[in-house]
C-alpha positions as CSV (number, residue, x, y, z in Angstrom):
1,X,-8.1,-112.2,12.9
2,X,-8.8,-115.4,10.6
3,X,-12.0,-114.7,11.0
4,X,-12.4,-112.0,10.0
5,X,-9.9,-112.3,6.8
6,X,-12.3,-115.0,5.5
7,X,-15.9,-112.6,6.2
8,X,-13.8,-109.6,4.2
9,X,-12.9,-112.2,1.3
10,X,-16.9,-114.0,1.5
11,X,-18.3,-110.7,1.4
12,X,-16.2,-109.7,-1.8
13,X,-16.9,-112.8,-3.4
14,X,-20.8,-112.0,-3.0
15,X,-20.7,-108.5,-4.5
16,X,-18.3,-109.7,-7.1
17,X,-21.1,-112.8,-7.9
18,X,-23.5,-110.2,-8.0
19,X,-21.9,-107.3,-10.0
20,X,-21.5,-104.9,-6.9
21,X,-18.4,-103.1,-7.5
22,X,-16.5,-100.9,-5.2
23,X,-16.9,-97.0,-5.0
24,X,-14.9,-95.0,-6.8
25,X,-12.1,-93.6,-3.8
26,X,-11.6,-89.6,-4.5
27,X,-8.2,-88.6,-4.9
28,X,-8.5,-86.6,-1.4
29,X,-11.4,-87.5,1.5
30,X,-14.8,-85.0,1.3
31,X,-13.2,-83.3,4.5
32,X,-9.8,-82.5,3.3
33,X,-11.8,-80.4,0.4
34,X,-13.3,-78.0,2.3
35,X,-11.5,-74.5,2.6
36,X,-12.1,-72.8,5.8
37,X,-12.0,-69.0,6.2
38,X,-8.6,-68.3,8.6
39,X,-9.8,-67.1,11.6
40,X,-10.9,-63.5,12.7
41,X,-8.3,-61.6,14.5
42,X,-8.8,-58.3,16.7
43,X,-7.5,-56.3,13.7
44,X,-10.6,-56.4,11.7
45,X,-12.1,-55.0,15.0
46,X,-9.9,-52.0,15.9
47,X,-12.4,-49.2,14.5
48,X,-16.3,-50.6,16.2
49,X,-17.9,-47.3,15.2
50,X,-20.6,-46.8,18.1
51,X,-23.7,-44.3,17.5
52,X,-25.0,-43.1,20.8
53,X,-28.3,-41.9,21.4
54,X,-29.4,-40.3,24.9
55,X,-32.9,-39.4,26.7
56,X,-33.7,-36.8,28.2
57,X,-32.9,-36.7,31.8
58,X,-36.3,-38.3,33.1
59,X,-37.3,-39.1,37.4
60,X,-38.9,-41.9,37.1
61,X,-37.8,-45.3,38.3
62,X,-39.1,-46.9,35.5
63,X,-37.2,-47.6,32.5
64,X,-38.0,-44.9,29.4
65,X,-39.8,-46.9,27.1
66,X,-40.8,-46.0,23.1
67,X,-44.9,-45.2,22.0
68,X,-45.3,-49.0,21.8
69,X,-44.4,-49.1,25.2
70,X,-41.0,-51.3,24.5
71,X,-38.5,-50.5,27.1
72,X,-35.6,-49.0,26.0
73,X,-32.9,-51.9,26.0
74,X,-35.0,-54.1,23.6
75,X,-33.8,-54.3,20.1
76,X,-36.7,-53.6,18.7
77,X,-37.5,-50.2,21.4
78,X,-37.8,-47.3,18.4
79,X,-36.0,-44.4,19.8
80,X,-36.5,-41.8,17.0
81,X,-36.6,-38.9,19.2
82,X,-33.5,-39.3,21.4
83,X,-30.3,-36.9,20.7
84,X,-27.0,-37.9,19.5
85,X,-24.4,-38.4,22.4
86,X,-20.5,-38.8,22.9
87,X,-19.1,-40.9,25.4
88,X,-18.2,-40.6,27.8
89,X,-21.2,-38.4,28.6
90,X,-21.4,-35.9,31.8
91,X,-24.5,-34.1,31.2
92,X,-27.0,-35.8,33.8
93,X,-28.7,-33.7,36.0
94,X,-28.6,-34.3,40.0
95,X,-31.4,-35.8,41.1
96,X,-32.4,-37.6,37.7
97,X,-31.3,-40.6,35.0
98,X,-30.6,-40.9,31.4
99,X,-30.8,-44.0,29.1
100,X,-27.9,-44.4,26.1
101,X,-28.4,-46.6,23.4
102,X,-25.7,-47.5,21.4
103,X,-25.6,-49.0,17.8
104,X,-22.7,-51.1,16.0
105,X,-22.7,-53.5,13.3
106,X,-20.7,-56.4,12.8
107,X,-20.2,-58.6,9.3
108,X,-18.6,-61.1,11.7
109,X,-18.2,-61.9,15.0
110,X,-14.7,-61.0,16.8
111,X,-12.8,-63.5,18.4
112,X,-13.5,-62.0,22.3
113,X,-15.4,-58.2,22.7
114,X,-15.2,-57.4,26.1
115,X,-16.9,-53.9,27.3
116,X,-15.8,-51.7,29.9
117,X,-17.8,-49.3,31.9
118,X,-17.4,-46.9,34.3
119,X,-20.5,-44.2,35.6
120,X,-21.3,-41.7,39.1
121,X,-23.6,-43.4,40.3
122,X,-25.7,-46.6,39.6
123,X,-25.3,-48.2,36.5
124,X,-27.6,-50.8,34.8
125,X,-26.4,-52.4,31.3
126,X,-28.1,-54.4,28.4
127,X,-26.7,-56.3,25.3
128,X,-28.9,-56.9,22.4
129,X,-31.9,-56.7,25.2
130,X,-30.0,-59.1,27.6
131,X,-29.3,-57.7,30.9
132,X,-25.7,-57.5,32.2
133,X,-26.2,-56.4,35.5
134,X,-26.3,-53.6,37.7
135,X,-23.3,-52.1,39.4
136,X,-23.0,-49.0,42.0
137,X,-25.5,-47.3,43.5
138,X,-29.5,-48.0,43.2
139,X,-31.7,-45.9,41.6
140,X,-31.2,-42.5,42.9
141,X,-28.4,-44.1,45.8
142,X,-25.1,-43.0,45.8
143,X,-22.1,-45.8,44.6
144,X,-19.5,-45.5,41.0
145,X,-18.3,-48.0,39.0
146,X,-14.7,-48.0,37.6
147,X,-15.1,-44.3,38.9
148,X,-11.6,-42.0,40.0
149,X,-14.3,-39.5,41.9
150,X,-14.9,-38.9,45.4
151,X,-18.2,-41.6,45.9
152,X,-19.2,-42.8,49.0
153,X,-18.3,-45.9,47.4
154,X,-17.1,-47.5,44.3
155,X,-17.2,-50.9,42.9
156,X,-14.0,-51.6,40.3
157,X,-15.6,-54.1,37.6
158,X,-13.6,-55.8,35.4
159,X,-14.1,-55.4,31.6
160,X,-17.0,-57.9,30.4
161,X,-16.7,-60.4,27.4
162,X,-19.9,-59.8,25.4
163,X,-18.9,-61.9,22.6
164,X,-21.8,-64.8,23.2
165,X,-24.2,-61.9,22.9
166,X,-23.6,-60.8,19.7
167,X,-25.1,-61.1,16.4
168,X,-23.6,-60.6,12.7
169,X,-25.5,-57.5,11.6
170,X,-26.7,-54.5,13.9
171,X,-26.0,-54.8,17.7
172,X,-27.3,-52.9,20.5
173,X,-26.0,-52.0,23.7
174,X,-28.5,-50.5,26.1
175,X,-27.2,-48.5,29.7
176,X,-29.1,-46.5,32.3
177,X,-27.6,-43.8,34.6
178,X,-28.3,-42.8,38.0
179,X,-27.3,-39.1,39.1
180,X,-28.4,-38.7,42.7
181,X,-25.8,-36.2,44.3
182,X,-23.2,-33.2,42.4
183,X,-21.1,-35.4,39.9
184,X,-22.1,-37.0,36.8
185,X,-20.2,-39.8,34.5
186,X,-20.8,-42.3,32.2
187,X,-18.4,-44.4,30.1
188,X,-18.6,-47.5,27.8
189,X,-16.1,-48.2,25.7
190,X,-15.3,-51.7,23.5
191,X,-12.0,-53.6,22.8
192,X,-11.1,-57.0,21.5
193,X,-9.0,-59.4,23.1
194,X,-7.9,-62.4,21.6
């Protein structure tokens, strides 16, 4: 501790000797400046206006894609010729699919977006191009999701936080809908959870 008392006082000496003074101290530390916006809460988020777009019902098992030949999940897939939708949706033919595209925007990025879903049959789902999986049945197979009908089976998801996917500005979310047998359904809706 001596030690150290005499190197403090040596060292003060020198810059004293050679006209070094201290700096200025600010009345409050550079940090303590700083205003910080209060965080978001789930109120700002209560009306996430979605436009959906639909295909037509197609047979393929490939994924509808735009003239450039960008499937229709990426961001940057131009899908001019698609007709507005509102979810949930029933009007997929037995026997086909149908794409949905859904736009938001956000100024800011919500504390926790989660998504739930629910179709008859097989469901596949995108974020901003990133796939979040595929639930029920395959392509053309029997198998709901989240689904009250009579399936041959049905897989109960719960809701998915999206959050890390997001993007301030325009957002995309991205499904595909299998219909193989009578009944048709698809569902995705948004909430915010803090």
């Amino acid at each position: 501790m001596r030690t150290a008392l005499i190197c403090c006082t040596l060292l003060s000496t020198a810059c004293l000797d050679y006209g070094l003074t201290g700096m200025e101290q600010a009345d409050e530390p550079a940090w303590a400046q700083e205003t910080w916006d209060p965080p978001l809460s789930c109120a700002s988020f209560q009306d996430l206006e979605t436009r959906w777009i639909t295909s037509p019902a197609f047979t393929d098992f490939d994924d509808p894609a735009d003239r450039s030949g960008a499937s229709f999940w990426d961001p940057e897939a131009e899908l001019g010729d698609w007709e507005a939708a509102t979810l949930p949706h029933r009007d997929i033919p037995v026997g086909a699919d149908r794409a949905y595209v859904g736009t938001f925007s956000l100024e800011a990025l919500p504390p926790g977006l989660f998504i739930d879903i629910q179709s008859d049959d097989g469901l596949w789902v995108w974020v901003n191009g990133v796939e979040l999986g595929h639930w029920g049945g395959d392509w053309q197979q029997e198998g709901c999701v989240n689904d009250a009908a009579e399936c041959l089976y049905t897989v109960d998801i719960a809701p998915i936080e999206v959050t890390d996917l997001l993007v301030p500005g325009e957002n995309r979310l991205a499904a595909r809908v299998s219909n193989p047998v009578a009944n048709a359904w698809f569902e995705l809706s948004a909430s915010c959870q803090e």
